[in-house]
SEZA-584114 format. One line per 8 residues: number of its first residue (from 1); their letters; for each residue x, y, z of N, C-alpha, C. Coordinates in Angstrom, 3 decimals, decimal comma. Layout:
BEGIN
NUM) a) X:Y:Z:X:Y:Z:X:Y:Z ~ ... $
# end
This chain:
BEGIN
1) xxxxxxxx) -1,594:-18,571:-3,085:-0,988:-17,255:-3,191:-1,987:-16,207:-2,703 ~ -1,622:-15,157:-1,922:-2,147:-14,343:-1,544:-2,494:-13,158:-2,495 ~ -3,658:-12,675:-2,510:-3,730:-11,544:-3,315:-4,105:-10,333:-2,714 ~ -3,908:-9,590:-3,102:-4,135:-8,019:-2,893:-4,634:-7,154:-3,260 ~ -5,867:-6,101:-3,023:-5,820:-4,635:-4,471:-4,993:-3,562:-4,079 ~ -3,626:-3,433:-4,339:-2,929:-2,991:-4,604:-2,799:-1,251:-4,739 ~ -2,079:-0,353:-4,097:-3,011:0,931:-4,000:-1,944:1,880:-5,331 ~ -0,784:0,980:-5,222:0,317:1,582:-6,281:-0,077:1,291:-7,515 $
9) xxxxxxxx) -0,102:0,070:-7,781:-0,836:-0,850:-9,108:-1,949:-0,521:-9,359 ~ -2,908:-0,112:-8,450:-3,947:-0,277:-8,555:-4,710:-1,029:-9,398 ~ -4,319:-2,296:-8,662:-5,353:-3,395:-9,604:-4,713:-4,384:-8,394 ~ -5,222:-5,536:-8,706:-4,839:-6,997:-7,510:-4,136:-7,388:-8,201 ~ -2,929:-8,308:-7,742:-1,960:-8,553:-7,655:-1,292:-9,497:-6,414 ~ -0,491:-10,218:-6,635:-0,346:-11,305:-5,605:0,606:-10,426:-4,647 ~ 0,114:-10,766:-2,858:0,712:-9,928:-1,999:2,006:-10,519:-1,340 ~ 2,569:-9,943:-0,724:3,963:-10,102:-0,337:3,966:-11,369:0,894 $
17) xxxxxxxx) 4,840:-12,027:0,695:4,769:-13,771:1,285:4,584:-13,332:2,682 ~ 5,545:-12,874:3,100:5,353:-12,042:4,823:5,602:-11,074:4,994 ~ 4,898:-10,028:5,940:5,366:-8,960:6,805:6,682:-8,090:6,557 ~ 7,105:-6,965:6,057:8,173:-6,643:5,400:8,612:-5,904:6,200 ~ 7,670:-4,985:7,206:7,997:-3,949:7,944:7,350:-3,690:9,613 ~ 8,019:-3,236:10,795:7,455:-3,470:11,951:6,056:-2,462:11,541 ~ 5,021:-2,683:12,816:4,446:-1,430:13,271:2,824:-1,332:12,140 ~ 2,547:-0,359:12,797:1,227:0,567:11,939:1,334:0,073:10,499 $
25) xxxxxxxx) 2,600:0,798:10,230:2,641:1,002:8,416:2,882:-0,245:8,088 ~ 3,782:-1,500:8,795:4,002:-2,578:8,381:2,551:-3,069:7,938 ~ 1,323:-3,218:8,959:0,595:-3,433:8,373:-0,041:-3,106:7,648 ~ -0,118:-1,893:7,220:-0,681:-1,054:6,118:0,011:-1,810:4,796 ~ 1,239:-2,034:4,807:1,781:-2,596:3,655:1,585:-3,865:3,218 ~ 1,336:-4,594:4,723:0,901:-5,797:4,186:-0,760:-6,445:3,657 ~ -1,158:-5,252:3,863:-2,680:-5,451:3,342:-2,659:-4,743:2,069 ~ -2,057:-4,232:1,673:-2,383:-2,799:0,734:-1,294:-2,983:-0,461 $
33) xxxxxxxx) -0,322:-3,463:-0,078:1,194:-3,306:-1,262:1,444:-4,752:-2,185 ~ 1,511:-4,833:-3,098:1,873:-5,887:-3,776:3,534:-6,251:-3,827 ~ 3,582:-7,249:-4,139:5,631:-7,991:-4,185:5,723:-6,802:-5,140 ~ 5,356:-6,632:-6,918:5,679:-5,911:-7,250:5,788:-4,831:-7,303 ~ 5,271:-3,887:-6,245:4,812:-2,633:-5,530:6,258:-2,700:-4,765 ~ 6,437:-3,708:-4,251:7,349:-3,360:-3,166:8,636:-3,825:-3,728 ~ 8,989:-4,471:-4,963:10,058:-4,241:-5,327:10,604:-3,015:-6,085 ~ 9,329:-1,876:-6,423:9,588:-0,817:-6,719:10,116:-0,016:-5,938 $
41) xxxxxxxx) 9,614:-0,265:-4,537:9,912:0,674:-3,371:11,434:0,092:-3,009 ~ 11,996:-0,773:-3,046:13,581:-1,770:-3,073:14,321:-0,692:-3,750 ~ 14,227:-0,817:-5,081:15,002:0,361:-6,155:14,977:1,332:-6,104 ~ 13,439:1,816:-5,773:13,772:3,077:-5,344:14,729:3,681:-3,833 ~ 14,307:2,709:-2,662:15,180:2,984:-1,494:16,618:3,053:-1,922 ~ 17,176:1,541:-3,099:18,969:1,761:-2,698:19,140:2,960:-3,253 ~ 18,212:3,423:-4,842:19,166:5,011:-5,359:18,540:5,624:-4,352 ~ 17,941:6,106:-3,465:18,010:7,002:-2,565:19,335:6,666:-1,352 $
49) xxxxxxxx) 19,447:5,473:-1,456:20,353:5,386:-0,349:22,051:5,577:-0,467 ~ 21,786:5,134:-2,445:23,142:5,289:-2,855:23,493:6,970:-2,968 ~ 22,531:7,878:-3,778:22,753:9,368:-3,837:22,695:9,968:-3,122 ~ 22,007:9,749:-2,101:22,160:10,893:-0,739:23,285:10,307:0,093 ~ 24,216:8,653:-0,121:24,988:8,470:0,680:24,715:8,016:2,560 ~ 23,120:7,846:1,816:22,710:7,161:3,285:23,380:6,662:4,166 ~ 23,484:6,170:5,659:24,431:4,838:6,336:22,287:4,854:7,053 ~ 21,787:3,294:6,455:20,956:3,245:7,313:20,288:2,864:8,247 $
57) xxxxxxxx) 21,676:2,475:9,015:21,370:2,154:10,341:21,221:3,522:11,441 ~ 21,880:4,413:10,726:21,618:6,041:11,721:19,769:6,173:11,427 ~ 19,843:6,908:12,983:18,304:7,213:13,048:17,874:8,274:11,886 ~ 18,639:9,423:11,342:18,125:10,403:11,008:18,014:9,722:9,319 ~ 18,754:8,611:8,945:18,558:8,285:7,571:17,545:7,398:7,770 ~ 17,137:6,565:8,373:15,838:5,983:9,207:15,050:6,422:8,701 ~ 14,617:7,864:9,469:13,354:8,314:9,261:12,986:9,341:8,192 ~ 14,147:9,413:7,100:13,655:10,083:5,851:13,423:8,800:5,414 $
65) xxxxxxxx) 14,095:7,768:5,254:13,350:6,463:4,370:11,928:6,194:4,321 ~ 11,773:6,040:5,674:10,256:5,681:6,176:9,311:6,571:5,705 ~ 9,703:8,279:5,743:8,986:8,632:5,302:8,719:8,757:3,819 ~ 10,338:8,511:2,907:9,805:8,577:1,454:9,515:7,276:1,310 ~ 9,237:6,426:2,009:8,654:4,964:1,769:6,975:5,089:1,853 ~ 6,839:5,814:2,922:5,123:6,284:2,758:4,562:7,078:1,832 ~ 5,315:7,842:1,303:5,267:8,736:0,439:4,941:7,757:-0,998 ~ 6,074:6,781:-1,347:6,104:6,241:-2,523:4,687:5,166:-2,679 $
73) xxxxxxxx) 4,886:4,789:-1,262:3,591:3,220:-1,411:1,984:4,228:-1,372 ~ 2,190:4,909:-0,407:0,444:5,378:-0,325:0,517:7,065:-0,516 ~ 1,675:7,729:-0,519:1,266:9,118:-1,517:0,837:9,277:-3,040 ~ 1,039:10,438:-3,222:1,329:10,765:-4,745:3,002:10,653:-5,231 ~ 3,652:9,704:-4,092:4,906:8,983:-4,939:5,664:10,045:-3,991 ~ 7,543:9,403:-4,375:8,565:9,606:-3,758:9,243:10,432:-5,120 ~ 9,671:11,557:-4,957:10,388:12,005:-5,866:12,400:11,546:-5,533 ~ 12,544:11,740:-7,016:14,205:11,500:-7,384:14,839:12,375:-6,691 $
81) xxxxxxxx) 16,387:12,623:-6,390:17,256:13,176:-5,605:17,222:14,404:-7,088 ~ 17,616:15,470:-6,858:17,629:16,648:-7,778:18,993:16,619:-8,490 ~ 18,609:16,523:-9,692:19,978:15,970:-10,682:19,795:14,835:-11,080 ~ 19,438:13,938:-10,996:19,267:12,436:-10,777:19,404:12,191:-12,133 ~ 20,320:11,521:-12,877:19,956:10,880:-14,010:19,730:8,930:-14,418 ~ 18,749:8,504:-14,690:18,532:7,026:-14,754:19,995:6,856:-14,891 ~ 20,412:5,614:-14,613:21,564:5,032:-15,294:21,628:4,406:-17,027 ~ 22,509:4,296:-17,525:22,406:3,436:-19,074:21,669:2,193:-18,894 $
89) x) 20,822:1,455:-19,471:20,405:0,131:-19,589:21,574:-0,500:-20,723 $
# end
């Protein structure tokens, strides 16, 4: 198993089996992001994709993802859609 230090977790953590994303950032993620890092970034993408009503195969929903995807893995995080309430568990 591959491990990682993790920049979300910040701590190591086993890294993601393969390559998740093309390009620059793909590799940034694959050195840097943990599975469980990046199943955070999963949940967080569909409610962004479900509340804003994404379609994301269009370019312009594209490249807000990407960018709140950089935002979430190596910023100070991706904020919620305004209103947003968790769902019930």
């Amino acid at each position: 198993m591959r491990m990682v230090q993790c920049v979300v977790l910040k701590r190591e953590a086993p890294g993601l089996e393969r390559p998740v994303y093309p390009g620059e950032l793909g590799a940034r993620i694959w050195k840097n992001i943990s599975k469980e890092a990046w199943q955070r970034w999963v949940a967080h993408q569909t409610m962004l994709i479900n509340e804003y009503r994404l379609v994301p195969i269009e370019p312009k929903a594209r490249k807000f993802l990407e960018s709140e995807m950089e935002k979430f893995l190596f910023g100070a995080g991706a904020t919620k859609p305004e209103g947003y309430v968790e769902p019930a568990k």
